[in-house]
C-alpha distance (Angstrom), angle and dihedral (degrees) to the residues before:
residue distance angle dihedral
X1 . . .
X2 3.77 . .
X3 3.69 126.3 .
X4 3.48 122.5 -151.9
X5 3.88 106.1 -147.4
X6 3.58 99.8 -143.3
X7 3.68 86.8 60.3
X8 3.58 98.4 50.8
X9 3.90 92.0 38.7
X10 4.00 85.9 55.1
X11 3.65 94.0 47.8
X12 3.83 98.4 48.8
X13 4.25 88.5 42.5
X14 3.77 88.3 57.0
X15 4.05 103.3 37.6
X16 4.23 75.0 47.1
X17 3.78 85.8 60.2
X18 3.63 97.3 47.1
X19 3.83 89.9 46.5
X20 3.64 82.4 58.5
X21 3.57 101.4 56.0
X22 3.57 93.2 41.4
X23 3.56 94.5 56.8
X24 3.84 86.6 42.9
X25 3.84 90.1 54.8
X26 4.12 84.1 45.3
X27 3.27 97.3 62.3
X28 3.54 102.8 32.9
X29 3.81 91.5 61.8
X30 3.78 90.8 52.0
X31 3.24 97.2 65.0
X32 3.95 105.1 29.1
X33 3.83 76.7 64.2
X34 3.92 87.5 59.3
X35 3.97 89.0 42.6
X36 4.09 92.0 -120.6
X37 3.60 108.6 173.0
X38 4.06 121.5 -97.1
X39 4.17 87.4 -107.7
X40 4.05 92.5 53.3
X41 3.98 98.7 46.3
X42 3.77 85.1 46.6
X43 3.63 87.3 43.5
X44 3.87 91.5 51.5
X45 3.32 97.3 42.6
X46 3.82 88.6 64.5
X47 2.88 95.1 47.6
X48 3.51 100.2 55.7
X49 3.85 98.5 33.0
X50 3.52 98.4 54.9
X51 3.69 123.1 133.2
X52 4.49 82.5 -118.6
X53 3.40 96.4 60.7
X54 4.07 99.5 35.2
X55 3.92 80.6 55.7
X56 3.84 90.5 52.5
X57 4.02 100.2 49.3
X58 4.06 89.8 42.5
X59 3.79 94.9 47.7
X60 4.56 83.8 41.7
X61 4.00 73.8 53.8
X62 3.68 99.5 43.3
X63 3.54 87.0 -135.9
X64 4.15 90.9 159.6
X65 3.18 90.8 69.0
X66 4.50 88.3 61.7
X67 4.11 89.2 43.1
X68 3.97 117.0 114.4
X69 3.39 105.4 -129.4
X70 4.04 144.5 169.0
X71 3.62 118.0 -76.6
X72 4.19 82.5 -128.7
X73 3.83 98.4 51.4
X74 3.31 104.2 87.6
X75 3.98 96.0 147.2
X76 4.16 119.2 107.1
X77 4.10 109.2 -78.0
X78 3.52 109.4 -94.0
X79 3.80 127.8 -109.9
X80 3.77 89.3 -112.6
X81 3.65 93.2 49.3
X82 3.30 94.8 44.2
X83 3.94 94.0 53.1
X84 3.48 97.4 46.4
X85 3.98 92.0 55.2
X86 4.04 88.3 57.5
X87 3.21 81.8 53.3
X88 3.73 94.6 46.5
X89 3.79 86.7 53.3
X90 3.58 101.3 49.5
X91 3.67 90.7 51.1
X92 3.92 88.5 51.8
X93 3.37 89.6 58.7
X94 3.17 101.3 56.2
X95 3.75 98.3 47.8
X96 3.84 89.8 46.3
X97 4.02 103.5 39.2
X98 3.96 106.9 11.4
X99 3.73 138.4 -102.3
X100 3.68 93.6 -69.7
X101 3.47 85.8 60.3
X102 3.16 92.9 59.9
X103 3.43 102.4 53.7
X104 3.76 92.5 56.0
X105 3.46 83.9 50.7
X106 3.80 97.7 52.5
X107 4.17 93.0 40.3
X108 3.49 81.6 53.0
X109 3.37 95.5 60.1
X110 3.63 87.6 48.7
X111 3.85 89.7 -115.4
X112 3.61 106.4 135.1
């Protein structure tokens, strides 16, 4: 089978932006359950979300070691990269088990 990389590229970028939101929507109802202020669950989520961090669970993962890449890149993932397929992965979760799934997922990570 042949893969056109645009295709995959385009699929990963948007399951990366539904990972997003779901982890947005994660965390957010944590702590609107513990009545934190708008300013510290943005804060938080910020925190938590940023492309840092994402790096540091996927490479705890070894997650660059699963990534498709080019035959020619032979260079460490990037942080980006390497963000956006956490990212990627939480939003597969979700579409494959359920948003409770996700949240194990996420806690598991130590991410909330």
């Amino acid at each position: 089978m042949l893969l056109d990389k645009s295709v995959v590229f385009e699929s990963n970028s948007c399951m990366a932006i539904l990972g997003d939101k779901v982890f947005g929507l994660i965390i957010t109802e944590e702590h609107f359950k513990k009545d934190d202020s708008k300013g510290a669950i943005q804060n938080h989520i910020s925190r938590i979300a940023s492309n840092e961090n994402l790096f540091a669970i996927g490479k705890a993962l070894k997650l660059d070691g699963f990534l498709w890449r080019d035959p020619g890149d032979t260079g460490p993932v990037s942080k980006n990269v390497m963000a956006v397929s956490v990212e990627a992965v939480i939003g597969a979760v979700y579409l494959e088990g359920s948003l409770d799934a996700a949240k194990r997922m996420i806690s598991g990570f130590g991410l909330n």
